[in-house]
BAFI-3210 file (N, C-alpha, C; in Angstrom, 3 decimals, decimal comma, padded with zeros to 6 digits):
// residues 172
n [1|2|3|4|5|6|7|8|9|10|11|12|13|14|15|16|17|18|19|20|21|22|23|24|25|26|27|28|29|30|31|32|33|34|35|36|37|38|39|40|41|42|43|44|45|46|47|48|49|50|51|52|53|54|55|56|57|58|59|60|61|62|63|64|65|66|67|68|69|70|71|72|73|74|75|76|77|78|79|80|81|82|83|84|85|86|87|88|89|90|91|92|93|94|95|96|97|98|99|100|101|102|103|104|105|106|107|108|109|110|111|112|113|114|115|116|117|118|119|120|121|122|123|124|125|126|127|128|129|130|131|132|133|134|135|136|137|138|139|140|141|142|143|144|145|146|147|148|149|150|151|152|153|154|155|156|157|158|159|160|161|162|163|164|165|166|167|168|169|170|171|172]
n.u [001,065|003,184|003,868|006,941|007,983|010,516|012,011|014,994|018,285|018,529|021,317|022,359|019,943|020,789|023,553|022,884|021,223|022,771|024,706|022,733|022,223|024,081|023,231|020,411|018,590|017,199|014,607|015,185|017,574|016,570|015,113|017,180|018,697|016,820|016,053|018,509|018,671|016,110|017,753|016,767|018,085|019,429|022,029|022,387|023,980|025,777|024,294|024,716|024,117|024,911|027,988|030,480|031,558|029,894|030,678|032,169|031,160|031,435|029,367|028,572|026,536|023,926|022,480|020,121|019,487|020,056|017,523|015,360|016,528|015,995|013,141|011,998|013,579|012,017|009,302|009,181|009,930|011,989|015,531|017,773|020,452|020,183|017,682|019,096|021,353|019,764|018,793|021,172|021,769|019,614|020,227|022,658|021,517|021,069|018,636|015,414|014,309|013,206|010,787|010,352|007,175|006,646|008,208|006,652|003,910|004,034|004,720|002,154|000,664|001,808|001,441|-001,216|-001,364|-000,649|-002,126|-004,099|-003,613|-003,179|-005,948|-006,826|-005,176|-006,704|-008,715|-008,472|-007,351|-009,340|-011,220|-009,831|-009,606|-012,377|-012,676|-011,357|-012,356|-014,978|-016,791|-018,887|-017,489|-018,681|-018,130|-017,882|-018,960|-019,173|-017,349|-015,063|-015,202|-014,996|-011,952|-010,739|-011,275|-009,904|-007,249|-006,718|-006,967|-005,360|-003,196|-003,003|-002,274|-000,218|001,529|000,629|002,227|004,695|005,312|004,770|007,046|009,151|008,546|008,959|011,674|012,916|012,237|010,218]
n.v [019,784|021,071|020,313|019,889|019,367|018,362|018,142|016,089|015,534|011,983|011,110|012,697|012,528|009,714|010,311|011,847|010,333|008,365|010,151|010,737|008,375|008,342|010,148|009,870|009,639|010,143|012,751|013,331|014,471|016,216|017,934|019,172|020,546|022,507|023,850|025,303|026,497|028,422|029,527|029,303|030,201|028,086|026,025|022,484|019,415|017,495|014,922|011,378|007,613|005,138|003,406|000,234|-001,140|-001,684|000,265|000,327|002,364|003,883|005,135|007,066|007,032|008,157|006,233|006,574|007,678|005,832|004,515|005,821|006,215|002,987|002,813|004,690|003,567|001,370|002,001|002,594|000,540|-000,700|-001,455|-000,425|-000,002|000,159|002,695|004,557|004,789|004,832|007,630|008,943|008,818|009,934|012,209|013,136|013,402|010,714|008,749|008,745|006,869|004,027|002,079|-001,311|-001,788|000,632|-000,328|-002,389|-001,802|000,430|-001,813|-002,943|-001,312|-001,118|-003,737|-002,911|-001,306|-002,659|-004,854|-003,523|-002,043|-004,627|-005,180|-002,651|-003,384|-005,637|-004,577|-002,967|-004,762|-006,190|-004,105|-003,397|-005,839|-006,699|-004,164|-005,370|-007,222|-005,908|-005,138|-003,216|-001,321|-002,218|-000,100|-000,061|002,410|002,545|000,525|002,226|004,208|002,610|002,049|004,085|005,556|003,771|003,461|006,470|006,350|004,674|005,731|008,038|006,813|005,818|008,326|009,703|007,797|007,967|010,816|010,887|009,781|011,126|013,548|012,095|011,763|014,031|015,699|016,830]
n.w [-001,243|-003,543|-007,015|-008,755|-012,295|-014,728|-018,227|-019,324|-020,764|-021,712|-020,975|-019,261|-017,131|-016,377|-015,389|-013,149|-011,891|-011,067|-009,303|-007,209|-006,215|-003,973|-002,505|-000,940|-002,978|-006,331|-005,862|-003,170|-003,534|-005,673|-003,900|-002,266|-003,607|-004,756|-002,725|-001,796|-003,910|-004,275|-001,493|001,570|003,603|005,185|005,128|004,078|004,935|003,447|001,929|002,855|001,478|003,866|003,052|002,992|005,904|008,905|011,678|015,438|017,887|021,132|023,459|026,801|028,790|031,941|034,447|034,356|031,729|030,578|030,886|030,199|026,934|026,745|027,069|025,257|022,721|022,591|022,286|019,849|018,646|018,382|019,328|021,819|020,650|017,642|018,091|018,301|016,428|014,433|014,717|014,670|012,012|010,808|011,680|010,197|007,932|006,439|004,641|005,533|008,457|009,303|011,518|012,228|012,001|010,758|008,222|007,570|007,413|005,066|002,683|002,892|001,900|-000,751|-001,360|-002,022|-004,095|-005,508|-006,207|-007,083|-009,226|-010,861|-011,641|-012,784|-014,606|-015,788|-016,330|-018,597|-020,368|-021,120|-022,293|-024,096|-025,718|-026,573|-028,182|-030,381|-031,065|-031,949|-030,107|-027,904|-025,102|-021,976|-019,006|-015,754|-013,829|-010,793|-010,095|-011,324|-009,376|-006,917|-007,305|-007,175|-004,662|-003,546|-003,746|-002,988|-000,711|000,252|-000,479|000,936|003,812|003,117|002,973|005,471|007,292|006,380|006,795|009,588|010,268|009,607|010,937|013,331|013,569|012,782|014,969|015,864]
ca.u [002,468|003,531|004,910|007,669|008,671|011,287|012,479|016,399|018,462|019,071|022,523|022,085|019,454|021,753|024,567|022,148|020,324|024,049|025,029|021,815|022,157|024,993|022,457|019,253|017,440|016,404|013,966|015,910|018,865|016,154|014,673|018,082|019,150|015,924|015,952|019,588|018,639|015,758|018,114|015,965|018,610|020,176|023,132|022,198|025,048|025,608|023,269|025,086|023,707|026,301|029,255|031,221|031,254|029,772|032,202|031,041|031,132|031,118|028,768|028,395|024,898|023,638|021,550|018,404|019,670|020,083|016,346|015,083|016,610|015,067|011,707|012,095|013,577|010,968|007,867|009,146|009,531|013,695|016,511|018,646|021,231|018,726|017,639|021,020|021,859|018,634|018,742|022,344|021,937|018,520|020,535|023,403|020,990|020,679|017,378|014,412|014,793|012,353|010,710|009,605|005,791|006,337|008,083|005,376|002,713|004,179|004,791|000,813|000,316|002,141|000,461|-003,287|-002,002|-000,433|-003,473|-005,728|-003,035|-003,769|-007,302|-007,028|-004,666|-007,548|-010,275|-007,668|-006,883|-011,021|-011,377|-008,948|-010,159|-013,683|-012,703|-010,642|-013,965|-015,823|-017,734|-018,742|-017,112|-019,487|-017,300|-019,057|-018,668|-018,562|-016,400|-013,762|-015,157|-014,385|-011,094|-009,745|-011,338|-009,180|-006,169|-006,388|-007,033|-003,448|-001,697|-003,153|-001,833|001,503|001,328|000,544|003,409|006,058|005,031|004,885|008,396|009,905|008,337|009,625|013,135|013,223|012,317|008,694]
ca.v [019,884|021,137|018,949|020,528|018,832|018,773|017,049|016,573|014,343|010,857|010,467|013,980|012,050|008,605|010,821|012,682|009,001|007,715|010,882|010,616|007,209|008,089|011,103|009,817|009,743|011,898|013,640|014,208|015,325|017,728|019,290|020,324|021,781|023,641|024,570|025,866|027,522|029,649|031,090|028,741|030,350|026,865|024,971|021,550|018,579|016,648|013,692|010,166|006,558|004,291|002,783|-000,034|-001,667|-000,260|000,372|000,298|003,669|003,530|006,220|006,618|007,655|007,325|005,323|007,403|008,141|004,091|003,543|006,669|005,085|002,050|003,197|005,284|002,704|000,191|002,833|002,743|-000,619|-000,643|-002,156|000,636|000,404|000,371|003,664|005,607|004,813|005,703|009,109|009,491|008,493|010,908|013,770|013,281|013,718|009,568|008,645|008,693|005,621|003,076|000,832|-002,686|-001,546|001,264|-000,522|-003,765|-000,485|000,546|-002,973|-003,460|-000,049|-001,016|-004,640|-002,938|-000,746|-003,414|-005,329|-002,176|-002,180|-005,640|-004,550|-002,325|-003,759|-006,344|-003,729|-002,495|-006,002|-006,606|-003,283|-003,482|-007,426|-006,243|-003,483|-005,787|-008,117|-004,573|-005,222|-001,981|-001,949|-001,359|000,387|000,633|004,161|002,047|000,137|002,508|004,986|002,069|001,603|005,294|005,358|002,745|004,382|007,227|005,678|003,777|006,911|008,649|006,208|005,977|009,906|009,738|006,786|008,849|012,063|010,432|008,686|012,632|014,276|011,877|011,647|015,844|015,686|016,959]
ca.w [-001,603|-004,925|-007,801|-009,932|-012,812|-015,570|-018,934|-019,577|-021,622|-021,568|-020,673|-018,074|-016,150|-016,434|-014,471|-011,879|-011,112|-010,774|-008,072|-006,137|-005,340|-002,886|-001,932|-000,457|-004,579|-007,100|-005,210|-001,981|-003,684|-006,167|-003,344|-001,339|-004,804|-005,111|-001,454|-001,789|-005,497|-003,410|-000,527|002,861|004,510|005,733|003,751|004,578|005,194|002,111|002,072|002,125|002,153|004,195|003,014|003,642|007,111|009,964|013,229|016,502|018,849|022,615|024,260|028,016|029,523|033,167|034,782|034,059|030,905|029,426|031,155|028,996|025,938|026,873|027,249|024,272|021,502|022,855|022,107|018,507|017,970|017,814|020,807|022,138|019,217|016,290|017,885|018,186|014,707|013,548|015,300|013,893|010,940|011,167|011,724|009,325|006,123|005,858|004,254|007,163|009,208|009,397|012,144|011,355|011,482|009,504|006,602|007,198|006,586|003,484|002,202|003,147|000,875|-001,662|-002,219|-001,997|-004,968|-006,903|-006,619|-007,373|-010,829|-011,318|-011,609|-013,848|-016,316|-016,377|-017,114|-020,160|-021,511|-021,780|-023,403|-025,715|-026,490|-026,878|-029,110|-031,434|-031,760|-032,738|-029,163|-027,178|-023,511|-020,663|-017,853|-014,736|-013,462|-009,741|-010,082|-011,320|-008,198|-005,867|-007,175|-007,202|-003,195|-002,622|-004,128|-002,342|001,653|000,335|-000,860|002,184|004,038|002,627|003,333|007,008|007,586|005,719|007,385|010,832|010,007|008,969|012,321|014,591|013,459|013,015|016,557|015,861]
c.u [002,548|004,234|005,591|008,593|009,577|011,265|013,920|016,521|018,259|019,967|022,423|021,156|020,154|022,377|024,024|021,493|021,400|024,255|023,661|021,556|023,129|024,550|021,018|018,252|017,542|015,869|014,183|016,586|018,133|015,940|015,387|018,570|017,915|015,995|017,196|019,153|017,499|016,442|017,092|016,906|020,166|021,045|023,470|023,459|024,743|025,198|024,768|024,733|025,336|027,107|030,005|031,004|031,080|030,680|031,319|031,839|030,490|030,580|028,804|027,410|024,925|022,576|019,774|018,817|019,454|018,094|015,441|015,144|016,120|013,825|011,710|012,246|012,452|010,091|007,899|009,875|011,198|014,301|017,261|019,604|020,664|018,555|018,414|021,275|021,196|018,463|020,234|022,648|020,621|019,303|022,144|022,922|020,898|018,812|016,657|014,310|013,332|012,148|010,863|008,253|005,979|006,893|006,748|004,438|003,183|004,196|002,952|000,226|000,715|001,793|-000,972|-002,676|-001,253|-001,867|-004,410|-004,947|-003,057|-005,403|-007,803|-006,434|-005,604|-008,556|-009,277|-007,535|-008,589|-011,376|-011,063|-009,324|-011,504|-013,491|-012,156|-011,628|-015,077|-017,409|-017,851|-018,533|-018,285|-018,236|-018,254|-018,565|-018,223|-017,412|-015,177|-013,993|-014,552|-012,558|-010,049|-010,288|-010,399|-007,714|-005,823|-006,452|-005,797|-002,668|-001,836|-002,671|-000,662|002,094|001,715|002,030|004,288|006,211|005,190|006,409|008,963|009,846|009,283|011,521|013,717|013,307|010,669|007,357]
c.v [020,056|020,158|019,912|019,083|019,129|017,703|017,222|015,361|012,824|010,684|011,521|012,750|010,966|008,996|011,226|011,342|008,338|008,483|011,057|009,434|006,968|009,437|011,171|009,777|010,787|012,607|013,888|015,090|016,813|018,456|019,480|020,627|023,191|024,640|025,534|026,819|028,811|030,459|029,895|029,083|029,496|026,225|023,426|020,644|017,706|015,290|012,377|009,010|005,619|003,534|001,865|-000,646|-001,127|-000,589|000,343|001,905|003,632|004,976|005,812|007,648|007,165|006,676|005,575|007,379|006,678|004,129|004,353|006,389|004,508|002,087|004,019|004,642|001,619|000,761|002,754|001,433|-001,265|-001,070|-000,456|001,302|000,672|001,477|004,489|005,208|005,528|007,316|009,358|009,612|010,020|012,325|014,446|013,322|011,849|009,810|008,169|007,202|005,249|001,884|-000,631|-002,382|-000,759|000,620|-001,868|-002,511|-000,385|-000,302|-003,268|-002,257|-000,612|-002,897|-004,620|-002,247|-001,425|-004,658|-004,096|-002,578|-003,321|-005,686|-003,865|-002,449|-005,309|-006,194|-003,361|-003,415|-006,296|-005,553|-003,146|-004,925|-007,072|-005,110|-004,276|-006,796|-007,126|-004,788|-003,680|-002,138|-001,133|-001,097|000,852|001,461|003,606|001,762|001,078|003,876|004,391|002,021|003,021|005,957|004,930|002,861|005,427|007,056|004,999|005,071|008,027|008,065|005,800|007,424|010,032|009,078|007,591|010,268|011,969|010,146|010,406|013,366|013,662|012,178|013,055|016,002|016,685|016,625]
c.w [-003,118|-006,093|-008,754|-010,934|-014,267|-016,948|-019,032|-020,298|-021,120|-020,381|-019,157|-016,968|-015,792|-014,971|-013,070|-011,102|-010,331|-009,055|-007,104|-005,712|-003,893|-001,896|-001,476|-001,497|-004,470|-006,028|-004,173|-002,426|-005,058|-005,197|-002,468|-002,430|-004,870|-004,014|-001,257|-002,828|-004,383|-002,041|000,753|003,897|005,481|004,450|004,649|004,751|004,066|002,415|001,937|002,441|002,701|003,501|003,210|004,834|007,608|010,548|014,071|017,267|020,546|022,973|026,044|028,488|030,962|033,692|033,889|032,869|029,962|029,961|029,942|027,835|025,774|026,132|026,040|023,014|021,680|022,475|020,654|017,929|017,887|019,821|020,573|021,166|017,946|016,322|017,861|017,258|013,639|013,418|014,546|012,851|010,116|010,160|010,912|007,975|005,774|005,471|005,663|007,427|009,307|010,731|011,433|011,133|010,677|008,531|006,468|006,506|005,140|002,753|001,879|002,173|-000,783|-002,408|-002,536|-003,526|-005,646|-007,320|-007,449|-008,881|-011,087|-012,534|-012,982|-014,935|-016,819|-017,252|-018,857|-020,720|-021,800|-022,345|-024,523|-026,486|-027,223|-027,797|-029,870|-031,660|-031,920|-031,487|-028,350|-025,653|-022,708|-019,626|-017,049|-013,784|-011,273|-009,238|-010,179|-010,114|-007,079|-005,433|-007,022|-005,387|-002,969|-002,452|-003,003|-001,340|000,895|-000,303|000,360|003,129|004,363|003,105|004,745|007,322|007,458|006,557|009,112|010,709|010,749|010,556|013,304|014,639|013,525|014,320|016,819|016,099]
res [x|x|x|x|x|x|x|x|x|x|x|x|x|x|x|x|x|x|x|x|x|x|x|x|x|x|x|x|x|x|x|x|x|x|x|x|x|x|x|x|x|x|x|x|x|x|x|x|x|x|x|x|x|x|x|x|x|x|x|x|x|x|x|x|x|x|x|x|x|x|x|x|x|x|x|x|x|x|x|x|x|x|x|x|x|x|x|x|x|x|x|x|x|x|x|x|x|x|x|x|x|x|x|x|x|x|x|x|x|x|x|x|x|x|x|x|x|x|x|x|x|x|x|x|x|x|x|x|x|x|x|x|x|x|x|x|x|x|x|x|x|x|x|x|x|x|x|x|x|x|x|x|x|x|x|x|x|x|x|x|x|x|x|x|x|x|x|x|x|x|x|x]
***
């Protein structure tokens, strides 16, 4: 996947951080500008996170149709209502819906790489100590192989989850 990036002002990014908070973030609301700026054909539904109280909405399914449900929000971890919100919410441009395992996963991603940055703001505070007592740092070429492995199986990781999340809810 490509990375495009920019610089802008201050106060400019201020305003744009402000209007993409009621648009799924920055980087949702860059890439349906970019996607609109190239022409993709499609003019998406303006992103918005919810609002306010929810309401409730009465559907009526049949027999087969609630057990389907069922058997369906249960496979992904969610009660019947959980998933009809999720799916609606899905397909109105809300931000991609989340089980409970998938956010425990990411949660479990995102304490391996605050440990890993633990890590290395240890290796930087003994470098920088050892240079200010005119000591020479050994860095062992391992160690920092182990720790950029370990990085990437948790950003791969994070990858898969997010990517799995995106498919299912598209309907992919």
């Amino acid at each position: 996947m490509a990375f495009l990036g920019f610089h802008i002002d201050d106060s400019t990014a201020e305003k744009f951080a402000a209007r993409a908070a009621n648009e799924g973030g920055k980087s949702a609301l860059l890439r349906r500008l970019v996607e609109q700026a190239v022409g993709n054909g499609e003019s998406p539904a303006p992103r918005t996170l919810a609002t306010g109280a929810s309401r409730k909405v009465t559907i009526r399914l049949s027999e087969s149709e609630l057990r389907s449900l069922a058997t369906i929000a249960e496979r992904r971890g969610m009660n019947r209502t959980q998933w009809i919100a999720s799916l609606v919410r899905a397909r109105i441009g809300s931000p991609i819906q989340q089980t409970h395992d998938e956010r425990q996963a990411l949660r479990a991603v995102a304490r391996e790489l605050n440990r890993i940055g633990g890590n290395i703001n240890q290796i930087a505070h003994a470098a920088n100590l050892n240079r200010l007592i005119g000591s020479s740092v050994k860095i062992e070429a391992e160690a920092i192989r182990e720790a950029s492995a370990r990085i990437e199986a948790a950003l791969e990781e994070l990858r898969m989850t997010l990517n799995r999340n995106a498919d299912y809810w598209a309907g992919r």
